[in-house]
SELOZA-800510 format. One record per residue (C-alpha): residue number from 1; x, z, y. Coordinates in steps of 0.05 Angstrom, whole numbers, plus 5000, padded with zeros to 4 digits. Layout:
# residues N
NUM  X  Z  Y .
...
END
This chain:
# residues 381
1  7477  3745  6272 .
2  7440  3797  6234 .
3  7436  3794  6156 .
4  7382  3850  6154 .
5  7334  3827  6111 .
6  7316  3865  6042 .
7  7357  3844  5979 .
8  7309  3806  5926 .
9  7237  3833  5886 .
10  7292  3838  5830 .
11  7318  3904  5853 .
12  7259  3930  5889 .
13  7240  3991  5872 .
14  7314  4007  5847 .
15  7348  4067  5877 .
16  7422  4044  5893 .
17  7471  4075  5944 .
18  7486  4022  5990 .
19  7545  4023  6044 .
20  7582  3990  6097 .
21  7658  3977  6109 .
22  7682  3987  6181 .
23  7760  3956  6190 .
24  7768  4014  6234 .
25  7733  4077  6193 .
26  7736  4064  6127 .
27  7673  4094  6079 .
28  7699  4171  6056 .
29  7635  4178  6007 .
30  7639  4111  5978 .
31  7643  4124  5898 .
32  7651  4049  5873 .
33  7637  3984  5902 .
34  7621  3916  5894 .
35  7625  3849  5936 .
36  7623  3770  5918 .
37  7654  3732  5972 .
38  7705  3685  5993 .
39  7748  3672  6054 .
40  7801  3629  6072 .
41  7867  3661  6058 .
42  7887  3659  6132 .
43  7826  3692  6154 .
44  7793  3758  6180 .
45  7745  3784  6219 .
46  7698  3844  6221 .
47  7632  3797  6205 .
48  7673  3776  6136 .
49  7675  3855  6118 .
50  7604  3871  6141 .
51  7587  3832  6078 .
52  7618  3873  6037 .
53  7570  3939  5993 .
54  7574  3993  5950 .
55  7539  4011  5892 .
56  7550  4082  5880 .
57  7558  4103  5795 .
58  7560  4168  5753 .
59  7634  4180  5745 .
60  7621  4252  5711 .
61  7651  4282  5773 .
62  7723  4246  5761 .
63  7739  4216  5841 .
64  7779  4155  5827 .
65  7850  4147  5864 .
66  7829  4090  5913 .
67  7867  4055  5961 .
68  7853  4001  6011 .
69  7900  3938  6050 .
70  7883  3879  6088 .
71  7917  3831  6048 .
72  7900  3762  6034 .
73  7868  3750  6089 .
74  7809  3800  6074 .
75  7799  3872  6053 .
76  7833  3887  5987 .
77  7812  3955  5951 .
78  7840  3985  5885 .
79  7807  4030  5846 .
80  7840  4072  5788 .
81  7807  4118  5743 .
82  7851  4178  5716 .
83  7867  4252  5723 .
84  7937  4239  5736 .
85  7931  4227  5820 .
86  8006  4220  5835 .
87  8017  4170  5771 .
88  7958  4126  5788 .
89  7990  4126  5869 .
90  8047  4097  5844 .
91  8013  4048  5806 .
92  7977  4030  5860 .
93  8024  4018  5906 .
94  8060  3970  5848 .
95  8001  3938  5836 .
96  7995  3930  5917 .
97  8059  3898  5927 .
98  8046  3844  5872 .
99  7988  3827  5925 .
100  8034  3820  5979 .
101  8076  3778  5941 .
102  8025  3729  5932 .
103  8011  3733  6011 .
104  8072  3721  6032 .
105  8083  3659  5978 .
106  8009  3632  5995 .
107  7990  3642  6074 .
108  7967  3573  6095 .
109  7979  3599  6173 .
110  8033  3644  6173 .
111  8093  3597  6193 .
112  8143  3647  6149 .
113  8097  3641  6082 .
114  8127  3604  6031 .
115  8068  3559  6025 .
116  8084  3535  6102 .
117  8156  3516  6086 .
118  8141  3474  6032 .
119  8088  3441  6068 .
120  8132  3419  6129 .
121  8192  3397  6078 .
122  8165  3368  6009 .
123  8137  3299  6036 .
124  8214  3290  6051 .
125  8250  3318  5996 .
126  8230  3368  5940 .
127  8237  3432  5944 .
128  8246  3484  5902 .
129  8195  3539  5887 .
130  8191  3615  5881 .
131  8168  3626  5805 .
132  8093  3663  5838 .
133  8092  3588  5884 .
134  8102  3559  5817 .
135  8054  3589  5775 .
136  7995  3599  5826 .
137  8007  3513  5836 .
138  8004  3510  5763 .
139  7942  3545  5757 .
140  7916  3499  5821 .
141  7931  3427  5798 .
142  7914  3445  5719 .
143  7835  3470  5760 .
144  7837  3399  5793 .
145  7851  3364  5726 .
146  7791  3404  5696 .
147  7750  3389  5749 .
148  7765  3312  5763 .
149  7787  3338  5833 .
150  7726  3382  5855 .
151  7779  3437  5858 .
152  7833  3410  5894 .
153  7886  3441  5927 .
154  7917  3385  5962 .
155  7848  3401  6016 .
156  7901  3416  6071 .
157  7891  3361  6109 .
158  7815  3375  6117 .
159  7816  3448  6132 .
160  7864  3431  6190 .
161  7822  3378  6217 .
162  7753  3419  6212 .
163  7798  3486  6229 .
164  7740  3523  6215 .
165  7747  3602  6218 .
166  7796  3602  6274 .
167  7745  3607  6336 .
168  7769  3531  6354 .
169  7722  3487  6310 .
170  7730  3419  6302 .
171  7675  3374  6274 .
172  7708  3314  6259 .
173  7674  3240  6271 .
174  7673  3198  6206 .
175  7734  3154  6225 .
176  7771  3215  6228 .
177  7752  3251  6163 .
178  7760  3172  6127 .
179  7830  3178  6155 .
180  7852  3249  6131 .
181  7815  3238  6056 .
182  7878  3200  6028 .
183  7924  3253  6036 .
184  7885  3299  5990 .
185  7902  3274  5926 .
186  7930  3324  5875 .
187  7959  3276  5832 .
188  8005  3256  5888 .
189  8041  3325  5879 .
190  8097  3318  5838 .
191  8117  3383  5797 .
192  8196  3375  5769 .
193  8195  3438  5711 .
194  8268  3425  5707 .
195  8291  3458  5777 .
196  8223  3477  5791 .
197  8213  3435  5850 .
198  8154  3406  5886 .
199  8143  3341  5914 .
200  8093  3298  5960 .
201  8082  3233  5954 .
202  8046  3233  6021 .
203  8066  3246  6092 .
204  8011  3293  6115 .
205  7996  3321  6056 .
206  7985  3400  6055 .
207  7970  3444  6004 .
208  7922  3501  6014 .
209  7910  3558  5958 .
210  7859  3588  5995 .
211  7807  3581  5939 .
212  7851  3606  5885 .
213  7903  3654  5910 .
214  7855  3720  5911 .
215  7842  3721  5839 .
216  7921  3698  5830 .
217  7928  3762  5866 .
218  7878  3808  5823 .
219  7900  3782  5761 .
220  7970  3802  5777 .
221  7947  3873  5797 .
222  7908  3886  5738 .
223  7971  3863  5704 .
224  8006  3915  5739 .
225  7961  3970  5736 .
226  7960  3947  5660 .
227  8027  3951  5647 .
228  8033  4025  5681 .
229  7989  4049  5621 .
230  7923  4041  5665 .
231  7870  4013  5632 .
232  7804  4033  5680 .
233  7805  4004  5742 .
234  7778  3953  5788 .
235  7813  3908  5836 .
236  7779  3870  5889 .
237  7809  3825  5949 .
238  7748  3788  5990 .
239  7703  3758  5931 .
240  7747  3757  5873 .
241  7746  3817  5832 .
242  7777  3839  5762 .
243  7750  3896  5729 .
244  7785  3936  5678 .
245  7755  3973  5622 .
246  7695  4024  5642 .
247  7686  4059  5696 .
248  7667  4116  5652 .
249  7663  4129  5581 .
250  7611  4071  5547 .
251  7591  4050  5612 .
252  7624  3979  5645 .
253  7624  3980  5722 .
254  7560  3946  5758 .
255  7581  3885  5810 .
256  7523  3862  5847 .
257  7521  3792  5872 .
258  7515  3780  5959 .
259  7451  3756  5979 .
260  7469  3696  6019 .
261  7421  3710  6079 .
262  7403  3793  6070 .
263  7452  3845  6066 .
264  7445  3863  5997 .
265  7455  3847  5926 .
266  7400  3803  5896 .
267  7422  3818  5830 .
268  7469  3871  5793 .
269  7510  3864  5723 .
270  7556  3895  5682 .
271  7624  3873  5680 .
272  7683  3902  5627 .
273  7754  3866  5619 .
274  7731  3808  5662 .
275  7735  3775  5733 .
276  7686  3756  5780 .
277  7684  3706  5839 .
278  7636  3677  5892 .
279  7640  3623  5938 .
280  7587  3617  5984 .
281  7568  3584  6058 .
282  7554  3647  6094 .
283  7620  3681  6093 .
284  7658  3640  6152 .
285  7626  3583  6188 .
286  7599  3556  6259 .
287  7540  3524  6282 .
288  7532  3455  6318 .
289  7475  3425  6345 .
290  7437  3455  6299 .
291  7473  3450  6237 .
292  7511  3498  6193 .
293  7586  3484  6181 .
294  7619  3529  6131 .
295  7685  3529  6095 .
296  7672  3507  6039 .
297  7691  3425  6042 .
298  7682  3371  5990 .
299  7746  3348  5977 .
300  7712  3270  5956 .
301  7671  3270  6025 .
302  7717  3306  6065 .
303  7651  3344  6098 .
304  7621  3420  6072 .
305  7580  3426  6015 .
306  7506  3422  6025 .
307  7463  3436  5958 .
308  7485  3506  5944 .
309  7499  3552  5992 .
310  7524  3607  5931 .
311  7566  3602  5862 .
312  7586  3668  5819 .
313  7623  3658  5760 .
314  7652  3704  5707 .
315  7720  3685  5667 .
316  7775  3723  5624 .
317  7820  3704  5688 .
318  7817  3717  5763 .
319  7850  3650  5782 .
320  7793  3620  5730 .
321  7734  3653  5769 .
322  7765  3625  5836 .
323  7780  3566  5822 .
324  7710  3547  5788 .
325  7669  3576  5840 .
326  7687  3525  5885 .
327  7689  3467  5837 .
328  7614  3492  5826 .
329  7595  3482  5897 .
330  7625  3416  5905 .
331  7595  3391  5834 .
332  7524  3412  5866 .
333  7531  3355  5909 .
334  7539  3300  5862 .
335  7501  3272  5794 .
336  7494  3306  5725 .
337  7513  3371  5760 .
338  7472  3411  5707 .
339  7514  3385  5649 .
340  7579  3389  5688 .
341  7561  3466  5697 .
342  7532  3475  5619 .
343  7606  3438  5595 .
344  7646  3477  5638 .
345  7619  3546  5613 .
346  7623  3537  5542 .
347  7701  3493  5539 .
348  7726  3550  5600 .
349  7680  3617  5563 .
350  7648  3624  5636 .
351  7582  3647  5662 .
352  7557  3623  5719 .
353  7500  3629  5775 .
354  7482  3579  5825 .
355  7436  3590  5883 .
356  7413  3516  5909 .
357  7399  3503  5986 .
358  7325  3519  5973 .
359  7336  3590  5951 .
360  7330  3575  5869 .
361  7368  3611  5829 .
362  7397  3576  5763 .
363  7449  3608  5709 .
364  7483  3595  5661 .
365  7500  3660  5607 .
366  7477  3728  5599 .
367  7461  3754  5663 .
368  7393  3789  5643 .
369  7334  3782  5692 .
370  7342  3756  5756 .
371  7299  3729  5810 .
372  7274  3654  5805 .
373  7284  3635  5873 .
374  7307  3678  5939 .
375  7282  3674  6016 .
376  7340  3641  6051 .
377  7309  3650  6122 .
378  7357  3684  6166 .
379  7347  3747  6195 .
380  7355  3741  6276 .
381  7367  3795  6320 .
END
């Protein structure tokens, strides 16, 4: 499936250097880039990284010390600005490993991950936690609190019964998704601080960090790159991204936001000392009779999300960003989702941009001037 089409009226007429990532070739002239997406963690393929564009920026003819991993499940790529080459490497790689860290402790298929382990023992017996398990489940169940549940990382159960994104999709019948609904219940995950242990209440429960881990893993990057005395950079796995500083003297770095059905941005903004994520329902799904399924389930119906098919959201925190970008899309199902949104923004400092199933465009913050609504016809080959 082609996305082809011509990003929005908002940027027509606006001369921006757009690329394309190949797994196999990477881009040599690409300057800077953006991309708002999100995967599961378990997940790649070459249609996930065709999403992915650059917008190319004045960088007073400093290169930036780049590097790029498949990590996470998607393409990660850190970018450091500095004259020192060799210093910023070595950050780099630092900051790289504190990626792979967070792989290894949050793969929902890799049988060796952490995350794995404790999901075959802790219905039996808790078990006790790596402090990065610790703190990324902290991060997860205090998002589900927030959120009455919309985030909720106990979703397991469902992803393994839709298995969507692993080329053998399942849609479920109703019996079985009414089945499979009790076991995702975060407040049947019992966290002992003492010995740092983990517990399910549940047989069958599973936890899943999916929607949170990738800005877990940016945020402790940034960290990283911060803490090696490098203070202009900008960190990206999938569609979580952290940006650090400017990308050149007054002037923050430009993210543009993913059409959902063209292969552009339909709208670009600065972003300075803040993350960024998107969740949307054109990054992994299959079609059935007709119908769309994506990844992206509703933990209280057990089914995808239906009303929007796109959530941004800015926050001070990578994990933040994540983890509200797919509360969004669940909340877009249900009542009073306007005031939900409005209340989360101002108690969590977020700002937020929703694109509903008929292609309007609703925000919440300073965004500046966006399109009202977007064509979300698809673009067949």
């Amino acid at each position: 499936m082609r996305r082809d089409q011509a990003p929005s009226d908002a940027l027509e007429g606006k001369s921006i250097e757009v690329d394309y990532l190949c797994i196999y070739q990477p881009p040599r002239r690409l300057k800077y880039w953006v991309v708002l997406m999100k995967a599961p963690i378990s997940f790649l393929t070459i249609g996930v990284l065709s999403a992915l564009f650059m917008i190319g920026c004045d960088m007073d003819g400093k290169r930036p010390v780049m590097r790029d991993a498949l990590l996470l499940g998607t393409w990660v790529r850190i970018a450091v600005v500095s004259d020192d080459t060799q210093a910023a490497e070595k950050a780099i790689d630092r900051a790289i490993e504190k990626m792979r860290q967070v792989e290894d402790t949050c793969s929902f298929h890799d049988p060796e991950s952490e995350l794995s382990h404790v999901n075959i023992r802790a219905a039996t017996e808790p078990v006790a936690v790596s402090d990065c398990f610790w703190s990324v489940l902290s991060h997860a169940v205090q998002a589900a609190s927030e959120t009455q549940g919309a985030f909720d990382p106990t979703i397991g159960p469902l992803v393994r019964l839709w298995r969507i994104g692993t080329g053998n999709e399942h849609v479920p019948n109703r019996e079985e998704i009414l089945q499979t609904l009790p076991l995702v219940s975060f407040q049947d995950v019992v966290m002992d601080a003492s010995n740092r242990s983990v517990h399910f209440l549940k047989p069958g429960m599973l936890l899943d960090f999916g929607a949170i881990a990738k800005g877990y893993a940016v945020d402790r990057a940034a960290a990283s790159l911060a803490a090696d005395g490098f203070h202009a950079a900008l960190i990206q796995a999938g569609g979580s991204i952290c940006a650090l500083g400017m990308r050149h003297k007054a002037s923050p770095w430009k993210i543009g936001i993913q059409h959902p059905r063209a292969s552009g941005p339909f709208h670009i903004f600065a972003l300075e000392n803040l993350s960024v994520a998107t969740s949307g329902d054109y990054q992994i799904f299959f079609e059935h009779e007709g119908r769309r399924y994506h990844h992206l389930l509703n933990p209280r119906t057990g089914e995808p999300v239906r009303r929007a098919v796109s959530v941004t959201v800015t926050a001070q925190l990578g994990v933040v960003a994540d983890a509200y970008s797919t509360a969004i899309m669940v909340w877009s199902d249900e009542e009073n989702f306007e005031s939900r949104v409005k209340r989360a923004a101002e108690t969590k400092h977020l700002s937020i941009v929703v694109v509903a199933e008929d292609g309007t465009v609703w925000s919440v913050g300073q965004w500046g001037r966006m399109p009202e609504r977007l064509d979300l016809r698809e673009a067949h080959e």
